[in-house]
C-alpha positions as CSV (number, residue, x, y, z in Angstrom):
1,X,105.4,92.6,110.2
2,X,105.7,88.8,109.4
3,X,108.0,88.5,106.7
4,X,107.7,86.5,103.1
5,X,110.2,85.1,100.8
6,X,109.2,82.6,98.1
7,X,111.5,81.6,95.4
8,X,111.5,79.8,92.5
9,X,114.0,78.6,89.2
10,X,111.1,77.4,87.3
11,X,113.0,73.9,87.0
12,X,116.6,73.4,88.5
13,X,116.8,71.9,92.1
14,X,118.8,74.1,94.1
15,X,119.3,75.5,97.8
16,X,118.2,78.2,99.2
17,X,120.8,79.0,102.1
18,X,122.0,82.4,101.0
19,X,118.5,84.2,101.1
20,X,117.8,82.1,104.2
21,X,120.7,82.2,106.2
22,X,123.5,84.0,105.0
23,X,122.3,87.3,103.5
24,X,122.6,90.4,105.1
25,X,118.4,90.5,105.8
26,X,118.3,86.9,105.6
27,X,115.6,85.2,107.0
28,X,117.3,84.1,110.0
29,X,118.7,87.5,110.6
30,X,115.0,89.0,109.9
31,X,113.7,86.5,112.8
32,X,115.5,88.4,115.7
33,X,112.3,90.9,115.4
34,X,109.6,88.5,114.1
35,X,110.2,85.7,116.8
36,X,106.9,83.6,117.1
37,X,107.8,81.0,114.7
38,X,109.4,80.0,111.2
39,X,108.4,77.6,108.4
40,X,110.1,76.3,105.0
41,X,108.3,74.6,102.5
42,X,109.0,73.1,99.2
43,X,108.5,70.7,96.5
44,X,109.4,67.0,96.5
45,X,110.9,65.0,93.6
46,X,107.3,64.3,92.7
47,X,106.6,67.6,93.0
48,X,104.4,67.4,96.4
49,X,104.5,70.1,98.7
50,X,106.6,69.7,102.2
51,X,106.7,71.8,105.2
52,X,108.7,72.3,108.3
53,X,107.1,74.4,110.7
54,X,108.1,75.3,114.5
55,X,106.7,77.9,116.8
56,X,110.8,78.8,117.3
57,X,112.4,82.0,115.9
58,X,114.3,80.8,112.4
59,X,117.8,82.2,114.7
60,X,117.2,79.7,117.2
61,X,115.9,76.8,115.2
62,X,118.7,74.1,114.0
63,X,116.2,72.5,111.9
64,X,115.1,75.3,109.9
65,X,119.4,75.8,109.5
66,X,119.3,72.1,108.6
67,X,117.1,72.1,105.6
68,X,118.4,75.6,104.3
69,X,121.7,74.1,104.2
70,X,120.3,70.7,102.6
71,X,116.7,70.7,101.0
72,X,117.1,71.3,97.1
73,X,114.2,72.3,95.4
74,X,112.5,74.5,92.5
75,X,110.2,76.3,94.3
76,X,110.5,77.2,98.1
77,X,108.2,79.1,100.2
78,X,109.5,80.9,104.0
79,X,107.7,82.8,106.4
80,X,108.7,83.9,109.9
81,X,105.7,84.7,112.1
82,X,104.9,88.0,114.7
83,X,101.6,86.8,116.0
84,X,98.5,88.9,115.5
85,X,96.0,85.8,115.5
86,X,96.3,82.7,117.1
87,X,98.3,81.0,119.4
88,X,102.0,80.7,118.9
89,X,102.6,77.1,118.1
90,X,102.8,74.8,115.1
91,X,99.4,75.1,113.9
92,X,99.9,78.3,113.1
93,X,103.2,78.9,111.7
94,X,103.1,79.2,107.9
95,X,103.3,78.3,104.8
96,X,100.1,76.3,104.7
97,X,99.7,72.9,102.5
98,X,96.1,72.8,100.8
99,X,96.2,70.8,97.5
100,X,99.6,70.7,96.2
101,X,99.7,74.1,97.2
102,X,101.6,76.0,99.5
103,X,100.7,79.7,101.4
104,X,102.1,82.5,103.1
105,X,100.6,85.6,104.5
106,X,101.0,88.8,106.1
107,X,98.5,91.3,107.1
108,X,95.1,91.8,109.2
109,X,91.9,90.8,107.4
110,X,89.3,91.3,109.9
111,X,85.2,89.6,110.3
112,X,86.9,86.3,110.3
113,X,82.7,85.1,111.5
114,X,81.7,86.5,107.8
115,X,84.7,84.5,106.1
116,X,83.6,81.3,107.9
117,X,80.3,81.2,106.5
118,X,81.4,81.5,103.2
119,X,83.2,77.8,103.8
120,X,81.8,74.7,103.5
121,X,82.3,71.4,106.0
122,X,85.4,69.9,103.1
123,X,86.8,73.9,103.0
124,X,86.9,74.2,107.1
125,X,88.5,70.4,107.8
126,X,91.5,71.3,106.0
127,X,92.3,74.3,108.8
128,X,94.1,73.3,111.4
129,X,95.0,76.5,113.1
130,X,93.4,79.6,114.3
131,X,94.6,82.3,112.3
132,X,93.2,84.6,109.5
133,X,95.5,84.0,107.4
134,X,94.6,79.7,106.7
135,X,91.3,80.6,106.9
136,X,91.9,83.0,103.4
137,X,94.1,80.7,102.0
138,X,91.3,78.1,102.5
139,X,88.7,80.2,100.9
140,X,91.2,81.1,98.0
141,X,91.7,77.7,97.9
142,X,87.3,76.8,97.8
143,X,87.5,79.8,94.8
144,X,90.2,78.0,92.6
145,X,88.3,74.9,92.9
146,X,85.1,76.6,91.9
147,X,86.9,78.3,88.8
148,X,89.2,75.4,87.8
149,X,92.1,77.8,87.5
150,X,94.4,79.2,90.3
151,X,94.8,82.9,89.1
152,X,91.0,83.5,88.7
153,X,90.4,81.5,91.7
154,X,92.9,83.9,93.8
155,X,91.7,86.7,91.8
156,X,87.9,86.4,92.6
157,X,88.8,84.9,96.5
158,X,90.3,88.3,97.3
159,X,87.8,90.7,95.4
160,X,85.0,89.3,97.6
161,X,87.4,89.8,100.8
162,X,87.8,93.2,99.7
163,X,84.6,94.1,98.9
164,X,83.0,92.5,102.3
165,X,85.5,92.3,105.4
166,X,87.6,94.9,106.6
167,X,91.2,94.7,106.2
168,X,95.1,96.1,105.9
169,X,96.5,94.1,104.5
170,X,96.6,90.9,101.9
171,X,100.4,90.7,101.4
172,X,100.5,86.7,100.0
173,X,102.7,84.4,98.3
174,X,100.8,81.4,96.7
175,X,103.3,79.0,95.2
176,X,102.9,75.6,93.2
177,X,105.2,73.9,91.6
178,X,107.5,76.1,89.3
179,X,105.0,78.5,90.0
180,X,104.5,81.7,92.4
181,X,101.4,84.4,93.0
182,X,102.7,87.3,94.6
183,X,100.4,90.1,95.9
184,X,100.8,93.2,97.1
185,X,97.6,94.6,98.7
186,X,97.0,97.8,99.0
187,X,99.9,99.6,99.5
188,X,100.3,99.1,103.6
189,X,103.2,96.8,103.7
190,X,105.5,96.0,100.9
191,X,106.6,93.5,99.2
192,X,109.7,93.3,96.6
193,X,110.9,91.2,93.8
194,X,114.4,90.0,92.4
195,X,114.4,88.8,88.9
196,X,117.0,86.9,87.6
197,X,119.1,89.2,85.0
198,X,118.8,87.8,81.6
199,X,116.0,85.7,81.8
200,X,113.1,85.7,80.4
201,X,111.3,87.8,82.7
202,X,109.4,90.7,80.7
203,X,112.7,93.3,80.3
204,X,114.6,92.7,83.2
205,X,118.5,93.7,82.2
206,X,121.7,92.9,82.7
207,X,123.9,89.9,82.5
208,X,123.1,86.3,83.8
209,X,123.9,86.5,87.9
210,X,126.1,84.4,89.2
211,X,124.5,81.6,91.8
212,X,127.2,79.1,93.3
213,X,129.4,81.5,95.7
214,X,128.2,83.0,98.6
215,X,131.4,85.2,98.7
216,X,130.8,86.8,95.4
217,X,128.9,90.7,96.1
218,X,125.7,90.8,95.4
219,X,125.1,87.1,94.6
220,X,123.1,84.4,95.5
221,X,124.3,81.1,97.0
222,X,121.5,79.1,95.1
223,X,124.1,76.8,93.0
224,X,122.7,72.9,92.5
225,X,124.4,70.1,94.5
226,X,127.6,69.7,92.2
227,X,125.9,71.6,89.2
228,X,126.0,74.5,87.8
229,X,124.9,78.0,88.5
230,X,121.3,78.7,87.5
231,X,118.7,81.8,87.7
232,X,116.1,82.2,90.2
233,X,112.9,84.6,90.9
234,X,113.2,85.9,94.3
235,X,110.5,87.9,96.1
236,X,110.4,88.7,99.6
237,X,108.7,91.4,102.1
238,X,112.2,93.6,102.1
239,X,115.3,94.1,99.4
240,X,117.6,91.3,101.5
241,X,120.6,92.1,99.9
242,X,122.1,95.1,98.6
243,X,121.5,93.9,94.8
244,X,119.8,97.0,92.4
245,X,117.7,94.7,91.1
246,X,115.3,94.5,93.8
247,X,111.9,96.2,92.6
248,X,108.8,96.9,95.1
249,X,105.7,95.8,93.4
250,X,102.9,98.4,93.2
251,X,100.0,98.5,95.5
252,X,97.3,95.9,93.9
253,X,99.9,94.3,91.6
254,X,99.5,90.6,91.4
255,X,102.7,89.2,90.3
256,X,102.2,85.3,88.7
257,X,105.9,83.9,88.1
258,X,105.7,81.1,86.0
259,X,108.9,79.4,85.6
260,X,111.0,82.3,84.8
261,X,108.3,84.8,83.0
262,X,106.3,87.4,84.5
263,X,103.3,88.9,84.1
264,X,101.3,91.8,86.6
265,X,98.2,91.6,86.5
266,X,95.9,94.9,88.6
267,X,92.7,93.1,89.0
268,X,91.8,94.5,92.1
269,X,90.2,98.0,93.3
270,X,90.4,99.9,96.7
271,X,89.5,97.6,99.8
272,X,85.7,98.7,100.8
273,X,86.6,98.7,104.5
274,X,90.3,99.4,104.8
275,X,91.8,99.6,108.3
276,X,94.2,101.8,109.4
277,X,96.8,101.4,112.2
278,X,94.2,103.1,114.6
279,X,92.0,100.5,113.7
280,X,94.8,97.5,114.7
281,X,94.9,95.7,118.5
282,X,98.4,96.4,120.0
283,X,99.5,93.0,119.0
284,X,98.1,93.5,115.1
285,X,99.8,97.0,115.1
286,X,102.7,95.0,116.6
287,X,102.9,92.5,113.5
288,X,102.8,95.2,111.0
289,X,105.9,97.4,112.3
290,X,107.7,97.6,108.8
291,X,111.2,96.8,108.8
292,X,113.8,99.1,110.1
């Protein structure tokens, strides 16, 4: 399946190389099986979301070795892409930019027809691609406006999705600045999260990790440019290191990281129309094969 990673430090402008490129399921590594394109995004010093995007796998792509190596940020959202829907070029590579905020996806949400209708002309002018996948986060994005708040607006986006199209899966990350959503939905693919020991983070144990070396076991190379070490919230679609930290979130557990606190929240019920993998094309069963 297309595989997520979002991080975040909830302040602290640092890299993200380690979880990108240099851990043992790092991104790049990841890519070898998920090969239809990789994107980075993150924040700007004024806290504006920026992409890079190519229709490359993240193995093969110097630019996407480039900014993990260089871009400091708080907040960082990855994807690497197995095409289901869509064409495989640029357009279509995630995460997506709508409104200061940036969006990953992976899963099958079907009836794509229904979805459109429930856009209007300002929603559908900021897609640029083909795939299901900008097309929720543009609705999610419509809800949020509607309710003035981004976790209802997610909230109520993807109970209506449930409710009325048929899908797999609704595995997301939703990230603004200092700030991450992270579903799991339903229980078909999985998704896992890394707190940083010691913080703040609703009982997570331990000591503080260590962040600046890359040759330390079971770290993260996520040190500031000449700074110190600093916690960060990791979540991604597989444990990419061999860390026991690494939890998977329950099936319907919306996970809103806000600097370094967490809360779950269950808001949802069963999907109405859930597919199975009989239900999937070859190429949407194809984008779901969990890692192995």
């Amino acid at each position: 399946m297309c595989r997520l990673f979002g991080m975040t430090t909830g302040g602290p402008r640092v890299e993200a190389a380690f979880w990108l490129l240099d851990a043992p399921q790092s991104l790049a590594e990841q890519s070898r099986r998920m090969p239809h394109g990789v994107g980075l995004g993150w924040f700007s010093l004024g806290d504006e979301p920026v992409r890079d995007r190519a229709p490359l796998p993240a193995y093969e792509n110097t630019d996407f070795a480039r900014a993990a190596r260089h871009i400091v940020s708080h907040t960082f959202v990855s994807h690497i892409r197995y095409a289901s829907t869509g064409a495989v070029n640029v357009h279509n590579c995630h995460p997506f930019d709508m409104y200061d905020r940036l969006f990953a996806h992976n899963g099958v949400v079907k009836g794509l027809d229904v979805l459109d209708t429930w856009l209007t002309d300002v929603d559908r002018a900021l897609i640029e691609g083909q795939t299901d996948s900008e097309r929720v986060f543009a609705y999610i994005t419509a809800e949020i406006r509607r309710h003035g708040d981004t976790t209802t607006g997610l909230i109520e986006a993807i109970r209506r999705i449930a409710d009325s199209l048929p899908l797999y899966s609704v595995n997301l990350l939703l990230a603004e600045a200092n700030k991450i959503w992270a579903l799991r939905y339903p229980e078909s693919n999985e998704l896992w999260a890394l707190p940083p020991k010691g913080a703040d983070v609703g009982g997570s144990h331990g000591a503080v990790r260590h962040l600046a070396s890359p040759h330390e076991p079971g770290s993260v190379d996520l040190s500031t440019v000449g700074g110190p070490s600093v916690p960060a919230y990791v979540v991604a679609s597989e444990p990419m290191d061999d860390d026991p930290g690494w939890r998977l979130l329950e099936p319907g557990e919306l996970l809103v990281i806000d600097g370094l606190k967490e809360e779950s929240l269950f808001p949802f019920d069963r999907p109405r129309h859930q597919l199975t993998e009989a239900d999937l094309t070859a190429a949407e069963a194809a984008s779901q094969e969990h890692a192995v």
